[in-house]
C-alpha positions as CSV (number, residue, x, y, z in Angstrom):
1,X,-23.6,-62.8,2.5
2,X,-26.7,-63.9,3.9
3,X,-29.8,-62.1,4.6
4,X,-31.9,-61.5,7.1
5,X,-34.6,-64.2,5.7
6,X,-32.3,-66.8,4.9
7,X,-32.8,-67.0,1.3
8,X,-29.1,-65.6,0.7
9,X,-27.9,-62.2,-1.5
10,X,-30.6,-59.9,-2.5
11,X,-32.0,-60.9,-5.7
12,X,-31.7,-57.7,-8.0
13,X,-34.3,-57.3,-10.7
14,X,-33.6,-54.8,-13.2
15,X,-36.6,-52.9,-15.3
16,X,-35.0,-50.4,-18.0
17,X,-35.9,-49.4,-21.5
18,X,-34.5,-47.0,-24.2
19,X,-37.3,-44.5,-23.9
20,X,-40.0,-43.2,-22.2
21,X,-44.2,-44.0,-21.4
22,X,-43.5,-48.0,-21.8
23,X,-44.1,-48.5,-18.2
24,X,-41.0,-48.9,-16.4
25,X,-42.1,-47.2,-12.5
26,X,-45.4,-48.8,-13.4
27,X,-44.0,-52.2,-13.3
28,X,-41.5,-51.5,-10.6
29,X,-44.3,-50.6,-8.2
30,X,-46.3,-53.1,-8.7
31,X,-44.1,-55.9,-8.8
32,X,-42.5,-54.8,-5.6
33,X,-46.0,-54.2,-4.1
34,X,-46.7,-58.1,-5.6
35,X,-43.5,-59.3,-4.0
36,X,-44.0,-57.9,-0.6
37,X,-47.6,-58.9,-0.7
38,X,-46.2,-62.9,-1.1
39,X,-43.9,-62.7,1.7
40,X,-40.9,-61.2,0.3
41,X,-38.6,-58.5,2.3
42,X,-38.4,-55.6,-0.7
43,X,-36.4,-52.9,-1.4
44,X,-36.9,-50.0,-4.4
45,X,-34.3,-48.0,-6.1
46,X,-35.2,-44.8,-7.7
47,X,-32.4,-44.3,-10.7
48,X,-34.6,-41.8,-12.7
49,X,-34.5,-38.2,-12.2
50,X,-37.7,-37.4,-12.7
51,X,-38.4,-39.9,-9.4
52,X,-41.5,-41.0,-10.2
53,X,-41.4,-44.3,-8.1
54,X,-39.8,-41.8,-5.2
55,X,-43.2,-39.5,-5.7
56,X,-45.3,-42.6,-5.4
57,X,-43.7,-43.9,-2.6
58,X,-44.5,-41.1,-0.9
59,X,-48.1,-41.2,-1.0
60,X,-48.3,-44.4,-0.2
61,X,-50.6,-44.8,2.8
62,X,-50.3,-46.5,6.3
63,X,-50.9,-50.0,6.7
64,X,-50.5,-51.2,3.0
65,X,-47.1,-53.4,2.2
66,X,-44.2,-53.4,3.6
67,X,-41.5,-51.4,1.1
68,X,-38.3,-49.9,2.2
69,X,-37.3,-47.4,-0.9
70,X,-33.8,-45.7,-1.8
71,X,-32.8,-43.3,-4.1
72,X,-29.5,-42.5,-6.7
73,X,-27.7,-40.7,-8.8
74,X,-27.2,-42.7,-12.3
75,X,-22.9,-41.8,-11.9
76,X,-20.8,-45.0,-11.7
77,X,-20.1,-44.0,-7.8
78,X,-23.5,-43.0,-6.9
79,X,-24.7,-46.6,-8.5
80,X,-22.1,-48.7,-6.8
81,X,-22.9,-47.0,-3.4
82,X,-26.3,-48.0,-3.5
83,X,-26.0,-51.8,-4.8
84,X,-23.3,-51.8,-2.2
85,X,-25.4,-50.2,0.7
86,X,-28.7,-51.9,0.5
87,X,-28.7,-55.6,1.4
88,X,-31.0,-57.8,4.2
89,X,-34.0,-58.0,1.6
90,X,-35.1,-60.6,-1.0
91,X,-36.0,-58.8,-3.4
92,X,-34.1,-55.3,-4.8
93,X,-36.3,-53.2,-7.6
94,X,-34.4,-51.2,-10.1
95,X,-36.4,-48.3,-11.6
96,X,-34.3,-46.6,-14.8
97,X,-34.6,-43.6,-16.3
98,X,-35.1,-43.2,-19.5
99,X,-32.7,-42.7,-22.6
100,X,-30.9,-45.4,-20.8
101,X,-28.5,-45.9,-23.8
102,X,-27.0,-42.5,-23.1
103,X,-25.1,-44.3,-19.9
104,X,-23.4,-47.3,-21.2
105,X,-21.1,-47.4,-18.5
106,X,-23.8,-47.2,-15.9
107,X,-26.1,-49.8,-17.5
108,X,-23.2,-52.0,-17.9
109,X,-22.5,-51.5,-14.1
110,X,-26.4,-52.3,-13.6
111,X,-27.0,-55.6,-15.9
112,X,-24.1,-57.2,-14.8
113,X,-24.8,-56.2,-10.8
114,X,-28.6,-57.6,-11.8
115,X,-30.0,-61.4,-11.6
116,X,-32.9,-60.5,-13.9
117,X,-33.6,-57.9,-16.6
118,X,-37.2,-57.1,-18.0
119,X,-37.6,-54.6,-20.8
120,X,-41.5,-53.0,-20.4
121,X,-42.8,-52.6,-23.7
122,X,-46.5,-51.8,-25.5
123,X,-48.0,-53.3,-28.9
124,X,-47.1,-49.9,-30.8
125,X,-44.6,-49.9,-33.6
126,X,-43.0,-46.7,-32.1
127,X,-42.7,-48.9,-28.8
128,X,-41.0,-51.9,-30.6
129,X,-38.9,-50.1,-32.7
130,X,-37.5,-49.0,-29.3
131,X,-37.2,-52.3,-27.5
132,X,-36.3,-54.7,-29.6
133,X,-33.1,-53.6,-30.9
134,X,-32.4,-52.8,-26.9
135,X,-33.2,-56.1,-26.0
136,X,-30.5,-57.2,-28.1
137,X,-28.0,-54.9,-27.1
138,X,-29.3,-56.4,-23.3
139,X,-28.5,-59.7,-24.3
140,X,-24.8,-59.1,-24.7
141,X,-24.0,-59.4,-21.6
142,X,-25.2,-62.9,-21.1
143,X,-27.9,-62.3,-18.3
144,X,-31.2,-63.5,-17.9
145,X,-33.6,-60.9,-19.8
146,X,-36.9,-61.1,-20.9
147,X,-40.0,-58.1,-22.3
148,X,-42.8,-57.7,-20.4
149,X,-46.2,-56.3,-22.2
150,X,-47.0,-53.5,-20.9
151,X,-50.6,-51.4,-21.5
152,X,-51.3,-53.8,-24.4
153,X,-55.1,-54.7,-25.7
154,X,-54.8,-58.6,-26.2
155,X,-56.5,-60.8,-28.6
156,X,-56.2,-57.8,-31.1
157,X,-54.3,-58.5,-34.6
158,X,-52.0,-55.5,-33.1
159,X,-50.9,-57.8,-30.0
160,X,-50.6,-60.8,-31.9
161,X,-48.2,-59.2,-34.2
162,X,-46.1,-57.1,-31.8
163,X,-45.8,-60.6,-30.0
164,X,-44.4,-62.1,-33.4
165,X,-41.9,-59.4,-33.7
166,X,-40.4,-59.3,-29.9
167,X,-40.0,-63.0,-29.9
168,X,-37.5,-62.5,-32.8
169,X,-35.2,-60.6,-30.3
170,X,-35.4,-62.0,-26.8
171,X,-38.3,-64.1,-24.6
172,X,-41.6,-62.6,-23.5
173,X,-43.2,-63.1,-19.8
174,X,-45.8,-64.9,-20.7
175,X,-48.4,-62.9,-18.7
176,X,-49.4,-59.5,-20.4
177,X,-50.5,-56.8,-18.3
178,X,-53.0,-54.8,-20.4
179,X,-54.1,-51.5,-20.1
180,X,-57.1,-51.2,-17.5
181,X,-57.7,-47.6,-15.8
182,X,-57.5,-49.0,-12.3
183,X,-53.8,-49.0,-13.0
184,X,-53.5,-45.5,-13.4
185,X,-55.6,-44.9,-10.6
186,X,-53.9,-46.6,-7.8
187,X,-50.1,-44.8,-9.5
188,X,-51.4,-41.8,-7.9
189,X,-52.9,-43.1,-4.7
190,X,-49.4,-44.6,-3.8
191,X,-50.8,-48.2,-4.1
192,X,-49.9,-51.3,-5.9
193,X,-52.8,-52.6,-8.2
194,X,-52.6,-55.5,-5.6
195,X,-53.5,-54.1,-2.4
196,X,-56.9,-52.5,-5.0
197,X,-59.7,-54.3,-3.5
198,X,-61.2,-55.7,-6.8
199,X,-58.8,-54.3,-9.2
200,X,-58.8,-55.3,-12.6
201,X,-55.8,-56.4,-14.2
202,X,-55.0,-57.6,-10.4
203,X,-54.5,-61.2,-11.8
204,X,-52.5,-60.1,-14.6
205,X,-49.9,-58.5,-12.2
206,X,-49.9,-61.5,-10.1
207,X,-49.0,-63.4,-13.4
208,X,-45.9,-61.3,-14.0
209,X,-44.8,-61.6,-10.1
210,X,-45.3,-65.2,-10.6
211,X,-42.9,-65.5,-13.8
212,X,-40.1,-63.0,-11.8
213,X,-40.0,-65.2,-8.9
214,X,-39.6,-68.1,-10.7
215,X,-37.0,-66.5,-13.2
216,X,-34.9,-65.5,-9.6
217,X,-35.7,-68.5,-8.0
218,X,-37.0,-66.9,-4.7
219,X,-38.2,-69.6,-2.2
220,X,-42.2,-69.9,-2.1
């Protein structure tokens, strides 16, 4: 099926990790703010039932990008309902909850529905010892995954390292979004770091939009 933009079925872009605080709704946001800010027709889904990305869509303000959002249940049903019932956009967001190897039925129902998996993840060893055996659980299923550094501090012996470690398991975006405060400022304004006039980090988020859109192969 064809959508309403002519670039053919959504592209459906998966973030998801094993636990919790590595930044999944935080990349979700923001990439779909980046997306929508290049041109791209985007949609959100809201899998996690604490709904943070539902809360933060909520206070988004009049006027900023355009971003139609959806929420589920994380049953089989409720899943296929959704992937099933939103279509006409570009680009389609997946936001996860956490603990997401507690619902190996669903996941499986989710990678395999998704063009694109990225696995969030910081420099900590508590953070990797998460991910990386995830990641190659993820790469199973033969579809096209990679980490994304999350709230890192580059050009520290820590990031170095953690980078080291990671690209034993799976690929890394190579654009690292470190931790800068104006992040966590515009998550509660309802805002991408994008549509922050001056933000810093903005050019980091722009790098991992960059690397998605390529990955999906989302006409410029």
């Amino acid at each position: 099926m064809t959508n309403d933009t002519g670039h053919g079925p959504v592209k459906r872009l998966l973030v998801n990790g094993p636990k919790g605080g590595i930044g999944k709704t935080t990349l979700s946001r923001n990439i779909a703010v980046a997306a929508a800010l290049d041109g791209c027709t985007v949609a959100t889904l809201d899998l996690d039932p604490q709904r943070s990305l539902t809360k933060w869509f909520a206070k988004r303000p009049d006027g900023m990008a355009t971003i139609t959002h959806f929420e589920a249940g994380m049953t089989p049903g409720d899943i296929r309902a959704a992937l099933d019932g939103i279509d006409g956009y570009d680009l389609l967001v997946i936001d996860t909850p956490p603990s997401i190897e507690d619902h190996p039925e669903e996941f499986k129902l989710l990678a395999l529905s998704s063009d694109l998996i990225v696995v969030p993840t910081g420099q900590s060893d508590d953070d990797l010892d998460s991910v990386r055996p995830w990641m190659r659980f993820v790469r199973r299923y033969g579809k096209n995954a990679a980490f994304v550094m999350n709230r890192v501090k580059p050009r520290t012996r820590g990031f170095t390292e953690a980078q080291r470690k990671l690209l034993g398991d799976g690929r890394i975006c190579p654009v690292e979004v470190p931790d800068y405060e104006d992040i966590q400022f515009t998550a509660s304004r309802g805002i991408g770091l994008l549509e922050l006039k001056g933000g810093k980090g903005a050019e980091h988020v722009a790098g991992v939009w960059a690397f998605v859109r390529h990955e999906l192969e989302l006409a410029q």
